[in-house]
Phi, psi and omega in degrees: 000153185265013192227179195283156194223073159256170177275086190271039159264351222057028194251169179266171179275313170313335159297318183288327182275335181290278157348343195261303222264353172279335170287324171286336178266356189258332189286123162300120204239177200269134151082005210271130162305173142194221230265323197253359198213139190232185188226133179317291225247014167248152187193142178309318165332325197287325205245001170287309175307332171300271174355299186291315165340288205282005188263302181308306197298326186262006145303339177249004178303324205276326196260358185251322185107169206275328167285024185224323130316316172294259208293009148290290211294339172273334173305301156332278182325305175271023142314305234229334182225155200245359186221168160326137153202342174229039181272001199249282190344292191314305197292324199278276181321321192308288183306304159338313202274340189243051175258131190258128153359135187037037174256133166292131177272003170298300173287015199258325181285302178305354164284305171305338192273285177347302186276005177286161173225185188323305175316283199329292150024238160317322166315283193309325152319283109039301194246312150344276156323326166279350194246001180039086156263164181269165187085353196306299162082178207257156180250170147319296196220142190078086193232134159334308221277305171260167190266142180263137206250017177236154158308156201291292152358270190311324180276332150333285183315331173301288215266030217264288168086204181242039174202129206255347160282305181305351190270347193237032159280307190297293203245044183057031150062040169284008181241005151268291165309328231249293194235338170287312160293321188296320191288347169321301188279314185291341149332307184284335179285341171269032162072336176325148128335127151351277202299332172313292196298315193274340154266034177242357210254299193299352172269198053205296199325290198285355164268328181252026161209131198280173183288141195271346185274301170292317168314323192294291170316324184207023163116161169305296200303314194278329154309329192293304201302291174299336143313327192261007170283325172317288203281022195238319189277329188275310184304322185272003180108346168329135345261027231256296180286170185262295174311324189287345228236303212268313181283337184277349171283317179311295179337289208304317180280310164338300169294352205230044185254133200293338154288358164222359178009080167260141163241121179265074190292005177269322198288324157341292208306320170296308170338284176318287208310333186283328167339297193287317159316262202328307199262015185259325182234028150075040158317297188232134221259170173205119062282152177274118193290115217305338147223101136276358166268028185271312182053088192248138158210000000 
């Protein structure tokens, strides 16, 4: 990373992730909760409560280890929520959060990923199980299912893939620092809105990777598809033209039309862990500037 890399909020990494993931659920993005949109089986409320959940277990991420932080912050949650909503987001933050105060967090993580272990593993298994997400469907090897004999990395790398979480275990959380973070920053550096820049960072995400949530669910060809409805909204001038600014409302019923509900919660989940980069090295400065309560999207 290019900026200085203390936290200039003062805020703890349990604070900076609690905030990452209430900005990412308050922005309106296309197939999305937010602020104005719920889901049959979803609801903002699940994830503002999520939110509040997950800050004490990654305030301790740095001294339990990251498999320990994951199955803390989901046990947390489903106290409190009754269904999945942050286990990708959590799988994400974990690592992030226990990057020690004045380390670059790029080099920071890849250190943290190096050092997990088997224990990590089995926790993150653990919580995996507990948070029931949909779609996993069976592995070859390391399979959910068995207790895993590999480092939490390592069993990451099986699935680097066909899973876009497992993927940045594997290459050091490169479609987050690497490409997420940037379109993120340059966007805010290009005068956009807050909320402008964070649905414009999630279509950028989701045109050039397809999701991991809808693939798991409904296929290669229909992940494909919704990307490239993505990359069709960004092409047309978003948010800058009026036609671009009509397709992406089109898109957005598109995802969300009851024969098809695709939600693209992994590119959601990337989002956040860049959320949490953006306010940690101070992308997004806080105090919140006035307006974001504006929401120009």
């Amino acid at each position: 990373m290019d900026r200085d890399d203390a936290p200039r909020s003062g805020l703890s990494p349990g604070r900076l992730a609690q905030l990452a993931c209430l900005l990412e659920v308050t922005a309106c993005k296309p197939g999305n909760v937010h602020r104005l949109r719920d889901l049959p089986d979803l609801h903002f409320v699940d994830f503002l409560l999520s939110a509040a959940a997950i800050a004490g277990p990654l305030d301790r991420a740095i001294s339990v280890g990251v498999g320990a932080a994951v199955s803390e912050c989901i046990e947390a949650t489903r106290r409190l929520v009754g269904t999945n909503t942050n286990l990708g987001m959590v799988l994400l933050l974990a690592p992030l959060a226990a990057v020690p105060e004045g380390v670059d967090l790029g080099e920071g993580v890849e250190a943290i990923l190096g050092e997990t272990t088997v224990a990590d593993a089995r926790a993150v298994y653990r919580a995996i199980r507990r948070a029931e997400p949909g779609g996993l469907g069976s592995a070859p090897d390391q399979d959910l299912a068995h207790e895993p004999t590999m480092t939490l990395r390592a069993v990451m790398a099986l699935a680097a893939e066909r899973d876009l979480i497992a993927r940045q275990y594997a290459n050091g959380f490169r479609e987050v620092l690497g490409e997420a973070l940037p379109a993120l920053r340059e966007s805010l550096e290009g005068g956009w809105p807050l909320e402008t820049a964070i649905i414009g960072t999630h279509l950028n995400v989701l045109a050039c990777h397809p999701d991991s949530l809808i693939l798991r669910k409904f296929g290669l060809e229909r992940a494909l598809e919704v990307s490239r409805r993505a990359a069709d909204v960004l092409d047309a001038g978003w948010p800058d033209r009026e036609e671009a600014v009509r397709r992406c409302e089109a898109f957005d019923a598109w995802l969300r039309d009851p024969t098809r509900r695709f939600n693209p919660g992994t590119t959601a989940d990337l989002l956040t862990a860049a959320l949490y980069a953006a306010l940690r090295d101070g992308t997004i400065g806080l105090p919140l500037a006035e307006d974001f309560a504006g929401f120009s999207h």
